[in-house]
Biopython code that builds the backbone (N, CA, C, O; Angstrom):
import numpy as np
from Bio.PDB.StructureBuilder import StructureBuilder

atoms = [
    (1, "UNK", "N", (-110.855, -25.717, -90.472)),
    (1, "UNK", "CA", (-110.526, -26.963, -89.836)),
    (1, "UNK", "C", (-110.178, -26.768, -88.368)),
    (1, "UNK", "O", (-109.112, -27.289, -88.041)),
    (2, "UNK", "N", (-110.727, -26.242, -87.584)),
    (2, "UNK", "CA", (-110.935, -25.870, -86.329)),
    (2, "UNK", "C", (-110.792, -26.683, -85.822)),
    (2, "UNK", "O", (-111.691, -27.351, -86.334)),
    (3, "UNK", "N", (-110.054, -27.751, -84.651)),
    (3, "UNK", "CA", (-109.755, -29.121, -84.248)),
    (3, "UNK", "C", (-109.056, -28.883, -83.066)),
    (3, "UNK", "O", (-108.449, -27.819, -82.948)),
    (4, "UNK", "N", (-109.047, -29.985, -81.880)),
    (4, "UNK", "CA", (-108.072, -30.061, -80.798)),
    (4, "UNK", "C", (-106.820, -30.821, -81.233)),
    (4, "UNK", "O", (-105.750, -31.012, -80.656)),
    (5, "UNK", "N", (-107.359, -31.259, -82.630)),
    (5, "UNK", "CA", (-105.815, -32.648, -83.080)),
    (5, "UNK", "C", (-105.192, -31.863, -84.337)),
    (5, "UNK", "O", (-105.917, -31.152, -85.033)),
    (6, "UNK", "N", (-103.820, -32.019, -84.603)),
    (6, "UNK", "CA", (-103.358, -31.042, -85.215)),
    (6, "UNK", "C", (-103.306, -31.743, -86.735)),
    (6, "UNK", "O", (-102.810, -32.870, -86.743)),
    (7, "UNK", "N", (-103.575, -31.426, -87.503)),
    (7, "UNK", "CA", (-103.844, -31.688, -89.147)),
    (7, "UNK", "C", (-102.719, -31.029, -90.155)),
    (7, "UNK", "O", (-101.714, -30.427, -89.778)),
    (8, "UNK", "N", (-103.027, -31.223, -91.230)),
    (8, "UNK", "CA", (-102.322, -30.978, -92.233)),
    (8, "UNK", "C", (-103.465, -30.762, -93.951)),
    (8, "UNK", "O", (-103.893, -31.639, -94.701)),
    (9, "UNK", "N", (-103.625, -29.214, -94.018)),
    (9, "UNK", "CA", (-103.831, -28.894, -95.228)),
    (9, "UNK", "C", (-103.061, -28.567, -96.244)),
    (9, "UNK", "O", (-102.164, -27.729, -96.151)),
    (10, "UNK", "N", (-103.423, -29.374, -97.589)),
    (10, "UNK", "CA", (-102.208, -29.237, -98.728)),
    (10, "UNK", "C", (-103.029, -28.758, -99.590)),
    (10, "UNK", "O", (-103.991, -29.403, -100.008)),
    (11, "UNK", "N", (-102.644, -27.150, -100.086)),
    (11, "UNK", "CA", (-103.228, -26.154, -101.514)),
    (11, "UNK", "C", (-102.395, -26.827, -102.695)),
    (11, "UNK", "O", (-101.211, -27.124, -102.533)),
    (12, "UNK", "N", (-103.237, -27.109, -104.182)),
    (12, "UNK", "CA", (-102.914, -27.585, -104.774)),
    (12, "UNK", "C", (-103.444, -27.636, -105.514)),
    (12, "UNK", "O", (-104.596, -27.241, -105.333)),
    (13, "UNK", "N", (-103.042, -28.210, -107.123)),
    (13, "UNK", "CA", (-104.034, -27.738, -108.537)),
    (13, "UNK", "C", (-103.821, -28.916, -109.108)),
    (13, "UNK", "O", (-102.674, -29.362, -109.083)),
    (14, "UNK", "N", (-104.719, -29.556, -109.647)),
    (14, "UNK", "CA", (-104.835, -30.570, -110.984)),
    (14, "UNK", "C", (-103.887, -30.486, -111.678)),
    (14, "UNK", "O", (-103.389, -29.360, -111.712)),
    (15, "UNK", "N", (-103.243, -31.524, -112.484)),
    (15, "UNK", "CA", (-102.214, -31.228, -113.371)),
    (15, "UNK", "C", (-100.903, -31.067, -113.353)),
    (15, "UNK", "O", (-100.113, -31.412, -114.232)),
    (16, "UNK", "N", (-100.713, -30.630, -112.517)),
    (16, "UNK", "CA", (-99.430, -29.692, -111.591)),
    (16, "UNK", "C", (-98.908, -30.913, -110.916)),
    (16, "UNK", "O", (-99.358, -31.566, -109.975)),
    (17, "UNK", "N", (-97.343, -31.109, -111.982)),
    (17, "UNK", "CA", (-96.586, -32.425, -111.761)),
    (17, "UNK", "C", (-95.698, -32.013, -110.571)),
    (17, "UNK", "O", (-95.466, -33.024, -109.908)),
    (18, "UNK", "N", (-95.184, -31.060, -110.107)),
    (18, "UNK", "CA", (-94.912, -30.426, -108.710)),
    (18, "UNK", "C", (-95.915, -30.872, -107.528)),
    (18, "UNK", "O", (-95.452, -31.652, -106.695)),
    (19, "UNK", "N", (-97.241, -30.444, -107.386)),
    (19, "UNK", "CA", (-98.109, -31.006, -107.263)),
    (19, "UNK", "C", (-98.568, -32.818, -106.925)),
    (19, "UNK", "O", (-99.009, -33.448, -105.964)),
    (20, "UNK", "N", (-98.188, -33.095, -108.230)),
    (20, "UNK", "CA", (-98.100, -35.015, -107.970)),
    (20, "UNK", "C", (-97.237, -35.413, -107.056)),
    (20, "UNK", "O", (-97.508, -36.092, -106.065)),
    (21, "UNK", "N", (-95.969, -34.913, -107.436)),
    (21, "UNK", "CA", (-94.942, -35.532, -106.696)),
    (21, "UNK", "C", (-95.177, -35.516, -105.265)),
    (21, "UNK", "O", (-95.030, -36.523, -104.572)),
    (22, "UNK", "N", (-95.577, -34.277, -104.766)),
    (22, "UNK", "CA", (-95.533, -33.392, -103.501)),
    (22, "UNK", "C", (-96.483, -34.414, -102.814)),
    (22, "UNK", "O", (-96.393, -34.814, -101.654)),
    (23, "UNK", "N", (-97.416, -34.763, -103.749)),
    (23, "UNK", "CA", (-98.506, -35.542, -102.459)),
    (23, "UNK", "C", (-98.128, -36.571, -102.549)),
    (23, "UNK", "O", (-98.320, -37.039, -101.426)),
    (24, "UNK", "N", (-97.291, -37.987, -103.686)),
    (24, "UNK", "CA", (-96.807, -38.614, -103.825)),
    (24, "UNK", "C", (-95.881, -38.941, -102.454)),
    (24, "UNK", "O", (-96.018, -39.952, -101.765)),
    (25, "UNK", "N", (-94.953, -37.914, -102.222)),
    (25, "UNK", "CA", (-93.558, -37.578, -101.481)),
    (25, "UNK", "C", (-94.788, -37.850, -99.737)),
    (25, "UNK", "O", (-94.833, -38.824, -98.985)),
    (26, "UNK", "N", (-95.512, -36.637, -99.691)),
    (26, "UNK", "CA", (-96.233, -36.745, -98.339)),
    (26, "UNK", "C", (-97.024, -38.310, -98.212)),
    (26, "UNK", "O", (-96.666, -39.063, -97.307)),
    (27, "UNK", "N", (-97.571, -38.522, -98.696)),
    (27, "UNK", "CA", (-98.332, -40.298, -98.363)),
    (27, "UNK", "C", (-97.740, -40.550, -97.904)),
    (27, "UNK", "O", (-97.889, -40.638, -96.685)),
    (28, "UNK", "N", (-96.125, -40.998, -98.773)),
    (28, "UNK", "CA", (-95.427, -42.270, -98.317)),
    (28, "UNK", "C", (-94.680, -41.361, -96.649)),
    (28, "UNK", "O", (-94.347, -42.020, -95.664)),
    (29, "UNK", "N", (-94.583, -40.048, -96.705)),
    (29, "UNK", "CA", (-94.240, -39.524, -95.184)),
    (29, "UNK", "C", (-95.296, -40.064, -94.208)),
    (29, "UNK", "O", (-95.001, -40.589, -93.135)),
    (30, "UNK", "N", (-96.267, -39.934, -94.557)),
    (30, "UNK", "CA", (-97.277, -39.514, -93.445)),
    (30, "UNK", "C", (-97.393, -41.114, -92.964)),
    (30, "UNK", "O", (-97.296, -41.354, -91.760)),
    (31, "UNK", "N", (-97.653, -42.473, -94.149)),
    (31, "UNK", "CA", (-97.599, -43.382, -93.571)),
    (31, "UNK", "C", (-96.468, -44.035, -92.509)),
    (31, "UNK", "O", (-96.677, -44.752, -91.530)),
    (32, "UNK", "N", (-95.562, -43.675, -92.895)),
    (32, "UNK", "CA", (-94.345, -43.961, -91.926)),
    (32, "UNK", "C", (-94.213, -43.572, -90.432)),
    (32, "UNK", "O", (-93.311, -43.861, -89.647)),
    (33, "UNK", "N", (-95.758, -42.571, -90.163)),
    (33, "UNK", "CA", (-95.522, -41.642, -89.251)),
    (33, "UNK", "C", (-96.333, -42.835, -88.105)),
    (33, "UNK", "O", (-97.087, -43.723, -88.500)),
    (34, "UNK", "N", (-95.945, -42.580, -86.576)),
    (34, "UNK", "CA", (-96.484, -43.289, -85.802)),
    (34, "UNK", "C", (-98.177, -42.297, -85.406)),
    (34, "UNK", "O", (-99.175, -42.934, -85.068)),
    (35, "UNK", "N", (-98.198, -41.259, -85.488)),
    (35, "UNK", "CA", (-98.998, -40.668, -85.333)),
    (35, "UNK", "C", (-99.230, -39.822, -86.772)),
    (35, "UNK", "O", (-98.526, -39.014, -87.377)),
    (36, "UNK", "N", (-100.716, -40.470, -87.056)),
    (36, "UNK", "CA", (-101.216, -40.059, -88.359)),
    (36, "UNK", "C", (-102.017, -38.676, -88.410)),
    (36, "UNK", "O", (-103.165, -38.614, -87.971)),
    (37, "UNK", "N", (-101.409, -37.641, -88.928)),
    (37, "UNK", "CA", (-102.263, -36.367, -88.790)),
    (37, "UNK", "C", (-103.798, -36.617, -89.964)),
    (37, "UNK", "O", (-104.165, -37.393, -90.846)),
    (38, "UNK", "N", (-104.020, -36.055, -89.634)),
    (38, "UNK", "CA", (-105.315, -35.305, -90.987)),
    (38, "UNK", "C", (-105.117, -34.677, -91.587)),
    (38, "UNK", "O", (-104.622, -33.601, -91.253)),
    (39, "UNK", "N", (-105.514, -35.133, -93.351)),
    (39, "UNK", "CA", (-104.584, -34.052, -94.175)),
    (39, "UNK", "C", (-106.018, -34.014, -94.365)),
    (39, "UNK", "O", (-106.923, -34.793, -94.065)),
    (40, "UNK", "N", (-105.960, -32.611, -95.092)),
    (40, "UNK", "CA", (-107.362, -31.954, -95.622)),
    (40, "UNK", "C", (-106.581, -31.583, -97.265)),
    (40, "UNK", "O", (-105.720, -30.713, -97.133)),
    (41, "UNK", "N", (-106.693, -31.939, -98.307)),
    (41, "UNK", "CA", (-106.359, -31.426, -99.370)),
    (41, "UNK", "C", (-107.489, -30.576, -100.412)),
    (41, "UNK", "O", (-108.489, -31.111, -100.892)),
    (42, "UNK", "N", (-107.043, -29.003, -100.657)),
    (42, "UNK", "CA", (-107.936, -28.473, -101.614)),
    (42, "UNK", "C", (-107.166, -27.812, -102.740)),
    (42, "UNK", "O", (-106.145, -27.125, -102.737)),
    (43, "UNK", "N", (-108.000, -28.249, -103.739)),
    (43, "UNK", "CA", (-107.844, -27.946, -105.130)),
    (43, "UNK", "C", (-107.977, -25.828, -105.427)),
    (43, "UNK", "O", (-109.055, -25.259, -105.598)),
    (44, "UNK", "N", (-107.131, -25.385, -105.412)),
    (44, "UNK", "CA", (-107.457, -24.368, -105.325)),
    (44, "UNK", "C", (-108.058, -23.613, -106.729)),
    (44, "UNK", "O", (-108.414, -22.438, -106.816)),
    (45, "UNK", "N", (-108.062, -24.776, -107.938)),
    (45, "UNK", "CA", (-108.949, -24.250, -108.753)),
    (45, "UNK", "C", (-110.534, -24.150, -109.074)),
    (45, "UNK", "O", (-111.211, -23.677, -109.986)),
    (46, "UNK", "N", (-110.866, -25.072, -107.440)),
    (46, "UNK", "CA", (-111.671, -25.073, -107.390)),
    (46, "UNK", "C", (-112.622, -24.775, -106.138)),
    (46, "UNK", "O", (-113.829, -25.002, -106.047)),
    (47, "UNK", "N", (-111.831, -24.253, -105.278)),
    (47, "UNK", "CA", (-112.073, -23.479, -103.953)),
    (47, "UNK", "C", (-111.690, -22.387, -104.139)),
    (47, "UNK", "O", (-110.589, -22.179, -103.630)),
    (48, "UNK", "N", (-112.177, -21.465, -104.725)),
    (48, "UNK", "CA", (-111.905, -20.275, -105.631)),
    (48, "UNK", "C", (-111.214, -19.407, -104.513)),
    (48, "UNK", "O", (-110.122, -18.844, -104.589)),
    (49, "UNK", "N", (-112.265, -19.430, -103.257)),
    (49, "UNK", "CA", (-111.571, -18.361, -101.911)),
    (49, "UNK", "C", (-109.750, -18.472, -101.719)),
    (49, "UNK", "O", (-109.067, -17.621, -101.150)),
    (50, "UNK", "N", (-109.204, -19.818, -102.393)),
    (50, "UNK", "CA", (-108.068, -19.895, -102.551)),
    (50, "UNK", "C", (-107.185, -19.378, -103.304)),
    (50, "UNK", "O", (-105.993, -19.350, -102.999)),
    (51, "UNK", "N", (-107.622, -18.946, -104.288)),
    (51, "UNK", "CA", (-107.449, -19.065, -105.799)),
    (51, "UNK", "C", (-106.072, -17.989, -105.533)),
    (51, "UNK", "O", (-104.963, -18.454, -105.795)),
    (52, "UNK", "N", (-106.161, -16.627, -105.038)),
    (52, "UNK", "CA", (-105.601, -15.570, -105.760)),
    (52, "UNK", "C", (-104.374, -15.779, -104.258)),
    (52, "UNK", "O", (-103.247, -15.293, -104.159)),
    (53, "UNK", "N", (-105.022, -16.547, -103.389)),
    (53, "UNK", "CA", (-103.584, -16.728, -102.475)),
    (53, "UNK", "C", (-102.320, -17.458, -102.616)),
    (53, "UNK", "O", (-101.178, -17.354, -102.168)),
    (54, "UNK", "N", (-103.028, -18.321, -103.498)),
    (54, "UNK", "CA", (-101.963, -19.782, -104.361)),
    (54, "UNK", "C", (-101.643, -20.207, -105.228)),
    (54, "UNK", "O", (-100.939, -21.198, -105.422)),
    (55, "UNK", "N", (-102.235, -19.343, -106.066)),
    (55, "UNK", "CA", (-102.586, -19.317, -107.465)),
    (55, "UNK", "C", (-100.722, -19.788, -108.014)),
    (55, "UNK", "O", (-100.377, -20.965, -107.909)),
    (56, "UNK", "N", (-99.995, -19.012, -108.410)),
    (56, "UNK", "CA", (-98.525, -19.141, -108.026)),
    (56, "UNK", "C", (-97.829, -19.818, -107.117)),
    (56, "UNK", "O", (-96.672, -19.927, -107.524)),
    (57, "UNK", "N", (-98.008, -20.430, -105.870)),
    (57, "UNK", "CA", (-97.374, -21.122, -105.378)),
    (57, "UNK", "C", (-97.159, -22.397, -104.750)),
    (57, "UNK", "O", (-96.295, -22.899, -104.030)),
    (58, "UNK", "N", (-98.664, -22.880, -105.477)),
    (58, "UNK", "CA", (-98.849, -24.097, -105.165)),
    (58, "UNK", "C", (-98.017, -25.481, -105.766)),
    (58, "UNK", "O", (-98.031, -25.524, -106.996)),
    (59, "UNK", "N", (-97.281, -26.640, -105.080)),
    (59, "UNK", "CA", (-98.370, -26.749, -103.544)),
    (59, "UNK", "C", (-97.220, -26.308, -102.366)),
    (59, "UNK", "O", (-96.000, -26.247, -102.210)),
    (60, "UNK", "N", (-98.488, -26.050, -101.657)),
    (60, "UNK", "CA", (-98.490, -24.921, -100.035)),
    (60, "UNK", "C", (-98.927, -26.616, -98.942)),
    (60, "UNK", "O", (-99.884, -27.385, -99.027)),
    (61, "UNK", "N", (-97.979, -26.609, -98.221)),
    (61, "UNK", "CA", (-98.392, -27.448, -97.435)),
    (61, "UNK", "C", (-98.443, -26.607, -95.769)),
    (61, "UNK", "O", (-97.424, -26.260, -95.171)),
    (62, "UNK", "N", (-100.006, -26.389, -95.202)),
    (62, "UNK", "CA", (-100.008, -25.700, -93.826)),
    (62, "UNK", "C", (-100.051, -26.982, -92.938)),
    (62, "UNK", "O", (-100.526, -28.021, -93.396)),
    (63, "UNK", "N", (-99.565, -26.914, -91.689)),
    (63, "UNK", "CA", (-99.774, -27.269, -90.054)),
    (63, "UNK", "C", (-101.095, -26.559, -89.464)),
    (63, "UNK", "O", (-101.079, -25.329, -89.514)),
    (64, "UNK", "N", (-102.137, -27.121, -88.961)),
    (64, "UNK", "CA", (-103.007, -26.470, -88.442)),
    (64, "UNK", "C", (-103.339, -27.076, -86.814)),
    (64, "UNK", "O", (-103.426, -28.289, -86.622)),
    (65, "UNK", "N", (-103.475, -26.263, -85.907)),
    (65, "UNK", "CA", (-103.858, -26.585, -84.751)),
    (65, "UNK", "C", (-104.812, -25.786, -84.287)),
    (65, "UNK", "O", (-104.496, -24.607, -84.130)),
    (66, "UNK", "N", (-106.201, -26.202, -83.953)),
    (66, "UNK", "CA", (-107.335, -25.106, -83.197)),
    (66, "UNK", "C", (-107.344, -24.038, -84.538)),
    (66, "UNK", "O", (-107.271, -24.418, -85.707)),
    (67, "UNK", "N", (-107.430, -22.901, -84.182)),
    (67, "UNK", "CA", (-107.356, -21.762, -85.015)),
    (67, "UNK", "C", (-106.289, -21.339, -85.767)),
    (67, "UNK", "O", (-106.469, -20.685, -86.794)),
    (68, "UNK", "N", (-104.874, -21.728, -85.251)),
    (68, "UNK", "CA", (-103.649, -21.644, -85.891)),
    (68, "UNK", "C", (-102.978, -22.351, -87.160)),
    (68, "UNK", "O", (-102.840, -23.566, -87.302)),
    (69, "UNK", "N", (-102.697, -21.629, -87.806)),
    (69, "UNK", "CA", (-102.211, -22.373, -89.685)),
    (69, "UNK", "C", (-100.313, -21.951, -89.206)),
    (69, "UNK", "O", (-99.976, -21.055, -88.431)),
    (70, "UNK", "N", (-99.720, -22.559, -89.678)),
    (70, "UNK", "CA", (-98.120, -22.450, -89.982)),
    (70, "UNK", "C", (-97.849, -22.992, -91.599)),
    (70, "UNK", "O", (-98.055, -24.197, -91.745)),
    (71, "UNK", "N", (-97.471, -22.338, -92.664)),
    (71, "UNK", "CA", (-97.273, -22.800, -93.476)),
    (71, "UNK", "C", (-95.808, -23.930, -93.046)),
    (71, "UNK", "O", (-95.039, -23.516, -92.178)),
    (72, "UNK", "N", (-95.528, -25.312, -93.707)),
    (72, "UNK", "CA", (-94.489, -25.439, -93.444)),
    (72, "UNK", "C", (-93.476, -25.916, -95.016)),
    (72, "UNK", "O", (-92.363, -26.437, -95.090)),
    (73, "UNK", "N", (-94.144, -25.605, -95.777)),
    (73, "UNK", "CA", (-93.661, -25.611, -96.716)),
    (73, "UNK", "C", (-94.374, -25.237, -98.258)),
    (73, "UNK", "O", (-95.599, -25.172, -98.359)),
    (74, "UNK", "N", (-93.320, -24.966, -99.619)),
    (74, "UNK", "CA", (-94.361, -24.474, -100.821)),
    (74, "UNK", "C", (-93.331, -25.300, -101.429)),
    (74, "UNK", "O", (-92.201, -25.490, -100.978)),
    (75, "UNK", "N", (-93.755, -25.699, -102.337)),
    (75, "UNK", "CA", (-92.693, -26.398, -103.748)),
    (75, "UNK", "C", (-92.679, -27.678, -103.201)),
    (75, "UNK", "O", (-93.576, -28.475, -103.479)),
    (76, "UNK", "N", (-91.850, -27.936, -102.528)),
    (76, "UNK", "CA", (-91.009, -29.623, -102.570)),
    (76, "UNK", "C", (-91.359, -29.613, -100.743)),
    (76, "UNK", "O", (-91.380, -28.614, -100.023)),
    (77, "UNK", "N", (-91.572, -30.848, -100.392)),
    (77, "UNK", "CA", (-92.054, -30.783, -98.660)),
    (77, "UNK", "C", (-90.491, -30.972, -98.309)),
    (77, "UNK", "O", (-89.544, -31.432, -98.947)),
    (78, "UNK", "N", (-90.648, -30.344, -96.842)),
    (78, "UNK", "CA", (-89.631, -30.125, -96.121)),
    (78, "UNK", "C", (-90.281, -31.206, -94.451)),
    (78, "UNK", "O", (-90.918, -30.988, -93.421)),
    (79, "UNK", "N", (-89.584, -32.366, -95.138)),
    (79, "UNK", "CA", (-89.666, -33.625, -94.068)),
    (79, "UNK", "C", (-89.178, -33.108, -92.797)),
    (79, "UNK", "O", (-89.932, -33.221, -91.831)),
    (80, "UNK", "N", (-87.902, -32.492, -92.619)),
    (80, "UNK", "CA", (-87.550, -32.021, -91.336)),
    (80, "UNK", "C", (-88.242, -30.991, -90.508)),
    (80, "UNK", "O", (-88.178, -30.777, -89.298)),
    (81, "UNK", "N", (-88.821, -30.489, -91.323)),
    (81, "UNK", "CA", (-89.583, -29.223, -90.179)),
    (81, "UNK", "C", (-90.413, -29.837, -90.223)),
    (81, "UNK", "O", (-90.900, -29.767, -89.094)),
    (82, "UNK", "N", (-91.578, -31.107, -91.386)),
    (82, "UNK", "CA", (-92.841, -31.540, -90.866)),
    (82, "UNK", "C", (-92.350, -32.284, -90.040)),
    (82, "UNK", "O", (-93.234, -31.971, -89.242)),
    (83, "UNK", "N", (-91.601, -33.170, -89.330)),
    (83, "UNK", "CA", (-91.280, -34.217, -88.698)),
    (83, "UNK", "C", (-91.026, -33.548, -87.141)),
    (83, "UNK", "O", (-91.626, -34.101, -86.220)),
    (84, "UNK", "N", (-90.311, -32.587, -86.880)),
    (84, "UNK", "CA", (-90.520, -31.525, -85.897)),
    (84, "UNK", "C", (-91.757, -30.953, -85.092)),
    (84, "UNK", "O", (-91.774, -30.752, -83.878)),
    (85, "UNK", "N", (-92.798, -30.724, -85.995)),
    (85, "UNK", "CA", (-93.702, -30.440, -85.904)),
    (85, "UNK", "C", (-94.976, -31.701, -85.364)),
    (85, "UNK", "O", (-95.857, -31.604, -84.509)),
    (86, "UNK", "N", (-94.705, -32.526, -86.021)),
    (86, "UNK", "CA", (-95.299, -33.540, -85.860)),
    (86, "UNK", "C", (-94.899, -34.210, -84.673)),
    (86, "UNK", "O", (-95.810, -34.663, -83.979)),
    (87, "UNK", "N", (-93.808, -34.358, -84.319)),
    (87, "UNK", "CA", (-92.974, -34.958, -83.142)),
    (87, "UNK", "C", (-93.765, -34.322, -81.865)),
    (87, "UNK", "O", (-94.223, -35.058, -80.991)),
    (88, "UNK", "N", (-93.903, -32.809, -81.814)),
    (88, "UNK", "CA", (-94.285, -31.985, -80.465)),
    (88, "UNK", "C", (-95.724, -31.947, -80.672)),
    (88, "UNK", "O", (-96.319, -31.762, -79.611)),
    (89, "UNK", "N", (-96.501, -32.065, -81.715)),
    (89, "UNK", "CA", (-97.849, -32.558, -81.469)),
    (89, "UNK", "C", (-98.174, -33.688, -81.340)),
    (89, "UNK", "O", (-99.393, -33.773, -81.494)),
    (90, "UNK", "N", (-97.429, -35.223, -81.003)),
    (90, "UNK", "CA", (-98.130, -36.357, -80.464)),
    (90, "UNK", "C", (-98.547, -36.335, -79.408)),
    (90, "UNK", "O", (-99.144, -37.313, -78.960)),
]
sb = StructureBuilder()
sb.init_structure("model")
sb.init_model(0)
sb.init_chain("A")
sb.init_seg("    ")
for serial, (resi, resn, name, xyz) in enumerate(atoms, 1):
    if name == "N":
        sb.init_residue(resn, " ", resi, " ")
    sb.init_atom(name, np.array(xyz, "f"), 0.0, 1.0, " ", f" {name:<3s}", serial, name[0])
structure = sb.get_structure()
């Protein structure tokens, strides 16, 4: 996801009520946001190149800018560091 605008990829598996919530929890973030990133979401049971990185810790929510990934959170989203983050990329 190579980009000049900074995005948001979320690793994540079918099924996986951690998982529900997590993207559940991000929507209702992201809509609230004045500046709407790009989320890219992949299933890592089915983007296999993922598989053995996340397999265990999904969901992985990264920050991506240009070439650069920052994970900013795994398990439960962490509104304050995405909101940080998001703030200095408008």
């Amino acid at each position: 996801m190579p980009s000049n605008k900074p995005g948001l990829i979320l690793y994540f598996r079918e099924g996986c009520h951690l998982c529900d919530d997590f993207v559940h929890e991000l929507h209702q973030f992201i809509d609230e946001q004045p500046f709407q990133p790009v989320l890219t979401c992949v299933d890592i049971d089915r983007e296999h190149a993922y598989f053995a990185t996340y397999n265990t810790r999904v969901p992985v929510l990264e920050y991506a800018f240009g070439d650069q990934r920052l994970t900013v959170c795994e398990f439960y989203l962490d509104k304050q560091t995405l909101q940080v983050l998001l703030s200095q990329s408008s």
